[in-house]
N, C-alpha and C positions, 0 to 999 in steps of 0.2 A: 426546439428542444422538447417540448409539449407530443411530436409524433413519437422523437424518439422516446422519454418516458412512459410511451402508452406502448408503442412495440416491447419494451424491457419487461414491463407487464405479463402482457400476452403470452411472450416466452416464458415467464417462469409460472404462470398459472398454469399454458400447456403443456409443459415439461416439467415439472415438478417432478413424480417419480421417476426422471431420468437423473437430474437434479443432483436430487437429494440426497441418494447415497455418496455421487461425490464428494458433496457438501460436508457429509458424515466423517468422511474417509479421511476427506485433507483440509479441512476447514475446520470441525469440533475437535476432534482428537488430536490431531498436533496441538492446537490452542489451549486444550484442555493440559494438555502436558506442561507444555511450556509454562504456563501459568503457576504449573504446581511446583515446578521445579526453581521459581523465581526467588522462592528465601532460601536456597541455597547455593543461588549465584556469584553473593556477593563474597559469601564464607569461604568458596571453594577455593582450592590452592593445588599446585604439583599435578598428579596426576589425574587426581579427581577433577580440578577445574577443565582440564582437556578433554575429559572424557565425557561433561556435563557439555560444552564446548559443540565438540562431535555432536550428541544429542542434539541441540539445537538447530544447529545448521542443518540437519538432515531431517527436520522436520519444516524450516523456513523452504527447504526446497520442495518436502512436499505441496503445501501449503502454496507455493509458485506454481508447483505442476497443475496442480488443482484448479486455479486459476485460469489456466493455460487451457485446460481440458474445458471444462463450462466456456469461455472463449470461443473454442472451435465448435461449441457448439450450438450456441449463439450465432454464428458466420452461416450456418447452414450450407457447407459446403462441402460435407462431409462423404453424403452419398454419392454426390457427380465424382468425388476424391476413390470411392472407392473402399475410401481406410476410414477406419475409427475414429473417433476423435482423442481417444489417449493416446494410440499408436502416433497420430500425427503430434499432440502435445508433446512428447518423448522426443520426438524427433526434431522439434524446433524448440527445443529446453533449451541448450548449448547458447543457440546464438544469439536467446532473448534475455540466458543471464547476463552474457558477457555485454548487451545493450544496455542493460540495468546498472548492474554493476558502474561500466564506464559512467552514467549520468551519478548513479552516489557519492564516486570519484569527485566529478567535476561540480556536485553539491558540499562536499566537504570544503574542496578545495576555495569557494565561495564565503567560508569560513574563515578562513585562515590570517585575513587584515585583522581580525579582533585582536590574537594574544600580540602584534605587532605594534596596535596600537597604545594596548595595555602598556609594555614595556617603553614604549616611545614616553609614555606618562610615567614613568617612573616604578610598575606598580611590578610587585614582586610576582609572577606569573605561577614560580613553582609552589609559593606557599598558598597563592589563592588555590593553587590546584588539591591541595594536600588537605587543607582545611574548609575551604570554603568561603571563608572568611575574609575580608581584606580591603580595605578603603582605598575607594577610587576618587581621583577630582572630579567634580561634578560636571565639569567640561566634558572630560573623556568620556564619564558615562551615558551626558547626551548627545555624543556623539556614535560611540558603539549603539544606543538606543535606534537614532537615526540608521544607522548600519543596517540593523538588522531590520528595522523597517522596509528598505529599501530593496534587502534580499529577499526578505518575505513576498513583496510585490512582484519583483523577477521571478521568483521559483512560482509562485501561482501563474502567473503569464506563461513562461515554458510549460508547467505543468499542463496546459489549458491549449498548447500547439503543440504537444507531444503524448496527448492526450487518446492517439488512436495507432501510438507506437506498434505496441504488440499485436494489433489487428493485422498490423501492416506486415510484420514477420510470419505473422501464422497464414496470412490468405495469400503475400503476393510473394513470398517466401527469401524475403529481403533480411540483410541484417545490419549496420548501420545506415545504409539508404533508407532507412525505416523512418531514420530521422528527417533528412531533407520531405520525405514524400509525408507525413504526418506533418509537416512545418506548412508544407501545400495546401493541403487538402484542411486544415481548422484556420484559412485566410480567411477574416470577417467574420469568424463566430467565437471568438477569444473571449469577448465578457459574457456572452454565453455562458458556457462551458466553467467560466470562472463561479460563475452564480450557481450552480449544479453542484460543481468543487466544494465551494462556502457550506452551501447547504446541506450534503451530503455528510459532511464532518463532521460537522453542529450537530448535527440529529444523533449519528453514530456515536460519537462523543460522549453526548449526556447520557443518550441511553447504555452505553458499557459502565460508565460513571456510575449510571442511577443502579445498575443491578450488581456492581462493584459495593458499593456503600450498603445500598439495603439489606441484601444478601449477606456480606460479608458481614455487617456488623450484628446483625440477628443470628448469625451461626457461630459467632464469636463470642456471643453471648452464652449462648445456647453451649456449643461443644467446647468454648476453651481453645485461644489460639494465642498463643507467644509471640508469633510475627518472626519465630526466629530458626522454624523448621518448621516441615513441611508435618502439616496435622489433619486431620480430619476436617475442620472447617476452611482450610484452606484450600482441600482439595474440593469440595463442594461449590465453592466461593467458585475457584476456577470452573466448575463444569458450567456453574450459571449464567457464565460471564462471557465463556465459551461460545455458550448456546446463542448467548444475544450480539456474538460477535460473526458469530456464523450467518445470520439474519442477513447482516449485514453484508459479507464480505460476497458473495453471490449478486449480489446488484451490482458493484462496477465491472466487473468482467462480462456481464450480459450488454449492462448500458454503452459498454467501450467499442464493443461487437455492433449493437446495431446504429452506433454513431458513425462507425466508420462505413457503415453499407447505406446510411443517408447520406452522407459529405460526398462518398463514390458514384454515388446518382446523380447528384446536385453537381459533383465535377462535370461528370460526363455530358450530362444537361449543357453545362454551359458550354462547352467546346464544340456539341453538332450546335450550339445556337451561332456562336466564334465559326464555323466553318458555314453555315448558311449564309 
């Protein structure tokens, strides 16, 4: 892990100005937006909700593409390709939502023994929904507790063999096979990988936290914010928060790139050693 954090480096010291605009393009400014548009997510209704709705999603996809693009260019295989690294992003968008997607699917549905169990225990499901509110037996809830434990474990474990998915669609131009050959290829470096995970979230975490809080509560002082529409310190708040989320979101797509070009080595390694 230690080579690949120092390759992920190296990339984005040397490439920065190649970077960076993308960073700008589909990283700060969708984030910036979305951000801003968040106090009136909950209010919206009818047509407005759908059309706030549309906004969003077409900014999660840029923000994907963006992703996608720093990826391929991270892979460095762009020039023997001939093509761009957005052109190819673009063209392998399609089949690495619908890989996405399918795993959100199959994470929700991970979900889904809770309100079963809830209702098994007697507990009203639609009004805990409605309110919030609503006493549980102390069994059930250490048992859901347990649950969710237990999911949390699994989803970092997949997360952590499925962790070089999108490398896998954009270089070997796979699309659910992405998954078998990512389940391959991270055999024996799963707590690895998990510790990177941990670590990488933590950090990111606090720091959107800390520049969430700081920020937001010195501008709210400062300019006046209701929390209940979109004001001038909230649009601030978002650019700040933006900016340090941007920071961030530029390292897993470089780190996922040159993870999957060490395990690819390391494969190959081993199979001329298997054929020797």
């Amino acid at each position: 892990m230690g080579s690949v954090w120092d390759r992920t480096a190296e990339f984005l010291s040397d490439n920065l100005g190649a970077v960076l605009p993308i960073a700008l393009l589909t990283f700060f400014v969708p984030m910036s937006i979305l951000r801003s548009l968040s106090p009136i997510v909950a209010t919206a209704s009818g047509s407005l909700a759908l059309t706030v709705g549309a906004i969003e999603l077409a900014l999660v996809v840029a923000v994907f593409w963006g992703m996608l693009t720093i990826t391929v260019m991270a892979l460095d295989f762009v020039s023997a390709a001939g093509q761009t690294a957005p052109s190819i992003a673009t063209r392998r968008l399609l089949p690495t939502l619908l890989v996405s997607i399918a795993l959100f699917v199959v994470s929700l549905a991970a979900l889904q023994p809770v309100p079963l169990i809830l209702i098994a225990a007697g507990v009203d499901v639609e009004a805990a929904a409605r309110t919030g509110m609503v006493a549980i037996p102390r069994g059930t809830a250490w048992l859901i507790v347990g649950y969710f434990l237990l999911v949390a474990v699994l989803f970092l474990w997949a997360s952590a063999r499925l962790s070089v998915v999108v490398p896998v669609i954009l270089r070997e131009k796979k699309s659910f096979g992405a998954l078998s050959r990512s389940w391959r290829l991270t055999r024996g470096y799963a707590l690895r990988i998990i510790g990177v995970l941990i670590l990488y979230a933590v950090v990111s975490l606090v720091s959107a936290l800390a520049a969430l809080t700081v920020f937001g509560s010195i501008l709210s002082l400062i300019l006046g914010n209701d929390g209940d529409t979109i004001s001038l310190a909230s649009v601030l708040t978002s650019i700040v928060v933006a900016a340090v989320q941007t920071a961030f979101m530029v390292i897993p797509p470089v780190f996922t790139a040159k993870l999957y070009v060490a395990l690819t080595a390391q494969a190959g390694l081993h199979q001329n050693e298997a054929a020797v």
